[in-house]
C-alpha positions in Angstrom: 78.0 97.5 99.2 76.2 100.2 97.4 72.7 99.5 96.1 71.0 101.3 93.2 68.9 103.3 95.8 72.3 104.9 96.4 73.0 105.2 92.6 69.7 106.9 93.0 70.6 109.8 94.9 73.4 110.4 92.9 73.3 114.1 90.2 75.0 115.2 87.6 74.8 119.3 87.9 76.7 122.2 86.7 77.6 125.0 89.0 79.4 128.2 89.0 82.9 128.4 91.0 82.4 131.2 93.3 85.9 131.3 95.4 88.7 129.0 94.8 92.0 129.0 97.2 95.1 126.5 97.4 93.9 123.2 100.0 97.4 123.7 101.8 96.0 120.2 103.4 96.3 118.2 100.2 99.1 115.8 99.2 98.6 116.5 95.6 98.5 120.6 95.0 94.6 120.8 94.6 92.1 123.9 95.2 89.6 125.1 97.9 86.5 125.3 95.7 83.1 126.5 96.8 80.4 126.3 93.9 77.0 127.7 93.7 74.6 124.7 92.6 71.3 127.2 92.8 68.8 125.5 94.8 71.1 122.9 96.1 73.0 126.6 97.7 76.9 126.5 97.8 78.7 123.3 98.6 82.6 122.9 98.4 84.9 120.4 97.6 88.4 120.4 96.7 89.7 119.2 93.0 93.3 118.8 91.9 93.1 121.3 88.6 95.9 122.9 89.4 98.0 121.7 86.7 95.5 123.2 84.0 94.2 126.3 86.1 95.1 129.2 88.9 92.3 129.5 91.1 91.6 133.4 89.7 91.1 131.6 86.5 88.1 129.4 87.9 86.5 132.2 89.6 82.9 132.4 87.9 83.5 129.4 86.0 80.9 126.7 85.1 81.8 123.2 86.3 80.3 119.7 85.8 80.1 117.9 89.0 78.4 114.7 90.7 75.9 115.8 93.6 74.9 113.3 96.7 77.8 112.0 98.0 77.9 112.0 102.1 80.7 114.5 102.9 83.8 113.6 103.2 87.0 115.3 104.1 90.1 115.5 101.7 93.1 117.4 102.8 91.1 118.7 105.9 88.5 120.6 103.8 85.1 119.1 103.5 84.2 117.9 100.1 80.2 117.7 99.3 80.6 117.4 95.2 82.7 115.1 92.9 84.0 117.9 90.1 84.1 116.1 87.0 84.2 119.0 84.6 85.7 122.2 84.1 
């Protein structure tokens, strides 16, 4: 059960798409996203926007996204960040 040491470790941090490809892995069409979080460096995860974007349209964008999260793998790609706004 999660404590609030765990809440804790938990971010909210904005970060600028730098490369975003289909996850051919995913059930649900979703991107590839690797996002530049600055001193954190690049971490990836994969987000289902493709109803409201093509992945050249998120190139350089700024997103909203939850930070701290142990890895986990969706589709086969490794997901580090919880996107929560584009």
């Amino acid at each position: 059960m999660p404590t609030i040491d765990d809440w804790n470790e938990l971010r909210v941090r904005t970060g600028r798409i730098l490369r975003a490809e289909p996850n051919a892995g995913a059930r649900d069409p979703a991107y590839c996203l690797w996002i530049d979080f600055g001193d954190l460096g690049e971490l990836q995860t994969s987000a289902k926007l493709t109803d409201r974007y093509t992945a050249d349209d998120l190139v350089g964008t700024t997103v909203v996204a939850v930070t701290g999260f142990e890895p986990m793998r969706i589709g086969g790609f490794r997901s580090d960040v919880l996107v929560i706004g584009a």
